[in-house]
C-alpha positions in Angstrom: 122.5 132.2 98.3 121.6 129.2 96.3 118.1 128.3 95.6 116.5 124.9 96.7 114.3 123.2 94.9 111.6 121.0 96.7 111.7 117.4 95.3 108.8 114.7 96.4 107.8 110.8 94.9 104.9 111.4 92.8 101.6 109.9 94.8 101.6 106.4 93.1 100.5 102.5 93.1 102.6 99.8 92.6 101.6 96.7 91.6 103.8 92.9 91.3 102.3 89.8 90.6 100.8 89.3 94.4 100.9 92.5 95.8 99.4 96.0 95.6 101.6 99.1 97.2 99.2 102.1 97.4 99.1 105.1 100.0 97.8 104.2 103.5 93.7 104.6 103.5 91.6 104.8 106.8 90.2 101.4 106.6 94.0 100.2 107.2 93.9 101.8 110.6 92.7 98.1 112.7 94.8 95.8 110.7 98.0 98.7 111.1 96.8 98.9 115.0 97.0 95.0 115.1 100.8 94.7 113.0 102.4 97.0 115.1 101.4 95.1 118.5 103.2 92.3 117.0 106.3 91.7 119.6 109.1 91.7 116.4 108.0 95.1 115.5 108.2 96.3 119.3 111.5 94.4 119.7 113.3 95.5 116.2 111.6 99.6 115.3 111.3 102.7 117.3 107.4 102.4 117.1 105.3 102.9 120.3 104.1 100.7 122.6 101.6 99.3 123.0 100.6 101.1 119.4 97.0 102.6 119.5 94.0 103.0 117.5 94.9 106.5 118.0 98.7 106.2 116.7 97.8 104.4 113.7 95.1 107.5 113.0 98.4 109.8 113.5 100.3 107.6 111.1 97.8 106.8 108.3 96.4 110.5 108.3 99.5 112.4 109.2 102.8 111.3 109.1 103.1 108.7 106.3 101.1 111.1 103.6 103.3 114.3 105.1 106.9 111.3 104.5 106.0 112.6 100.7 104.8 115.9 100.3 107.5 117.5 102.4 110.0 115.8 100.4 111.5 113.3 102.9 110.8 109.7 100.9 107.3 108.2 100.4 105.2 105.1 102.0 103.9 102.2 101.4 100.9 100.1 102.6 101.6 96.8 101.3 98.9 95.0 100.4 97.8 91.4 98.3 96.2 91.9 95.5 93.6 89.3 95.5 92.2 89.5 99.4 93.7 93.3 99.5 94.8 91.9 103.5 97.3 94.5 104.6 100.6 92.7 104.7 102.8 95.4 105.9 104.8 99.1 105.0 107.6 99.6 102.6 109.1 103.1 104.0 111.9 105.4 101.7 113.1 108.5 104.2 116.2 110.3 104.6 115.9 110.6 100.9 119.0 113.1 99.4 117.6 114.5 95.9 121.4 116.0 95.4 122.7 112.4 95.7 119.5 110.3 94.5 119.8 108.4 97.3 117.5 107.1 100.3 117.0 104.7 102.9 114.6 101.7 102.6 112.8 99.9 105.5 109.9 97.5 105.9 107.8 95.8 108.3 105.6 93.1 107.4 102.4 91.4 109.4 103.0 88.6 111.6 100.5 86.2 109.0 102.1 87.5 106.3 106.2 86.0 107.0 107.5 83.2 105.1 105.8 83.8 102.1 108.5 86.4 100.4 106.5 89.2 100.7 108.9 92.0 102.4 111.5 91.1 99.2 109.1 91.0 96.8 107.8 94.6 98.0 111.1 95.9 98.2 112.5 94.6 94.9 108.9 96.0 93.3 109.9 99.6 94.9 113.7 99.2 93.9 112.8 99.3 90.2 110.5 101.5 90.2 113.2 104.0 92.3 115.8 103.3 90.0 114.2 103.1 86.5 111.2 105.3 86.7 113.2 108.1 88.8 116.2 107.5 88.1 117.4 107.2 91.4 121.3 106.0 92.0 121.5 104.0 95.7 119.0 102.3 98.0 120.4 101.7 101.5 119.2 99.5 104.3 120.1 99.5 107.9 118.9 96.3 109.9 119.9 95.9 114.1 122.8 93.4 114.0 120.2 90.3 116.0 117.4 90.9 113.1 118.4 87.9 110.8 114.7 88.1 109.6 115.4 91.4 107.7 118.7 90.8 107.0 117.7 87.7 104.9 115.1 90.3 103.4 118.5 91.8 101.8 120.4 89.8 101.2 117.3 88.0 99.0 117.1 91.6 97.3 120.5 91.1 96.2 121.6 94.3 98.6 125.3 94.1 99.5 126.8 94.5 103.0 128.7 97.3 103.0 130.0 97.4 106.9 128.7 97.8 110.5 127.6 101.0 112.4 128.8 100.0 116.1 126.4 100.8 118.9 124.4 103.0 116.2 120.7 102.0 117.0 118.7 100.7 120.4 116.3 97.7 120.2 113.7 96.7 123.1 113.8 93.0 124.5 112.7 91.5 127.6 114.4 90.9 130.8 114.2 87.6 132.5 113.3 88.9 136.0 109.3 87.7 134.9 107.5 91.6 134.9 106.9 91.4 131.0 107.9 94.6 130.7 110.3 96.0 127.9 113.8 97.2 128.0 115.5 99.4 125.3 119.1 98.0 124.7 122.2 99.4 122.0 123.1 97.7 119.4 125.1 97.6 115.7 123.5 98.6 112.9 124.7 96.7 109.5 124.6 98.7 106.2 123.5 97.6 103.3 123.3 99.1 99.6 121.4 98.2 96.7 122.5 100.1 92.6 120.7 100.0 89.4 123.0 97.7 88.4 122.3 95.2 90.8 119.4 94.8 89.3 120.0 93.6 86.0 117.7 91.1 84.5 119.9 88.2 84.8 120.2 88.5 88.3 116.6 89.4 88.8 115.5 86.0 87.0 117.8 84.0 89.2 116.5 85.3 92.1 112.6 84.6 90.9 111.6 88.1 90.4 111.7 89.1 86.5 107.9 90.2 86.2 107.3 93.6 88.0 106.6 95.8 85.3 103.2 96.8 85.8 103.3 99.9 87.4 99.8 101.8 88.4 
């Protein structure tokens, strides 16, 4: 029988020129309680609702430090560096340490949009994935109505590599005036982002050529 190894992302900060991404802390439990109310993160992830003080507890304390040490990917608090606000999560799962591959996702405070933040956090976390572990594919899955995070990729220089049909479920709201959520199905488009995609000549054309200084 062959022996597996366990593989895990060593427990580390990244830094860019606006941001700080650093392991979740307990004094990001309000501001993570407050994001995930936000009705684009009910409509678009799987996250609960309404999110409670007491789900971000299970999600700061137990889930996002156990994403790492059992070897499934690693997260993210994304922070800016000079207020040290908490502008959202970067999140690699469904990593494969055969294939050095995994799966990237984001979220990112409703205050915080507009400003490039999600692409800058994910382009920050691409390098380090690909040049500091040597990893060889970074995929993304956004629902087929989120143009928000597909902009995200496409600004990451990720390429579209084809459609999962009726692959995910979203929640939106029914017009018959209760408020109330429904969960509906949906496509799911794929994207993919290599090591060579981020050479430096496409990096500088795309405004991101500085994010070398890893913590």
């Amino acid at each position: 029988m062959e022996q597996r190894m366990t593989h895990t992302f060593p427990d580390v900060s990244i830094s860019t020129e606006r941001l700080v991404l650093r392991p979740f802390e307990d004094a990001d439990i309000p501001a993570h309680t407050e994001m995930m109310n936000d009705e684009m993160v009910t409509a678009w992830t799987t996250a609960p609702h309404p999110y409670t003080a007491r789900d971000a507890e299970r999600w700061v304390r137990d889930h996002a430090p156990a994403e790492r040490t059992e070897g499934r990917g690693i997260v993210f608090a994304v922070t800016e560096f000079l207020t040290q606000r908490l502008v959202g999560i970067v999140h690699l799962r469904n990593t494969d340490w055969r294939l050095l591959a995994t799966e990237v996702s984001y979220v990112t405070a409703p205050w915080a949009r507009g400003e490039g933040y999600a692409t800058e956090s994910v382009l920050a976390v691409a390098q380090w994935l690909f040049r500091d572990r040597r990893f060889e594919r970074m995929e993304l899955r956004t629902a087929a109505g989120n143009t928000a995070s597909q902009q995200v990729a496409q600004k990451a220089g990720c390429i579209s590599e084809g459609v999962l049909r009726n692959a995910w479920t979203v929640r939106t709201r029914p017009d018959d005036g209760t408020g109330g959520w429904t969960e509906v199905r949906t496509d799911l488009i794929v994207w993919s982002l290599l090591p060579e995609d981020l050479e430096a000549d496409r990096m500088v054309e795309a405004g991101y050529a500085s994010y070398t200084d890893w913590n």
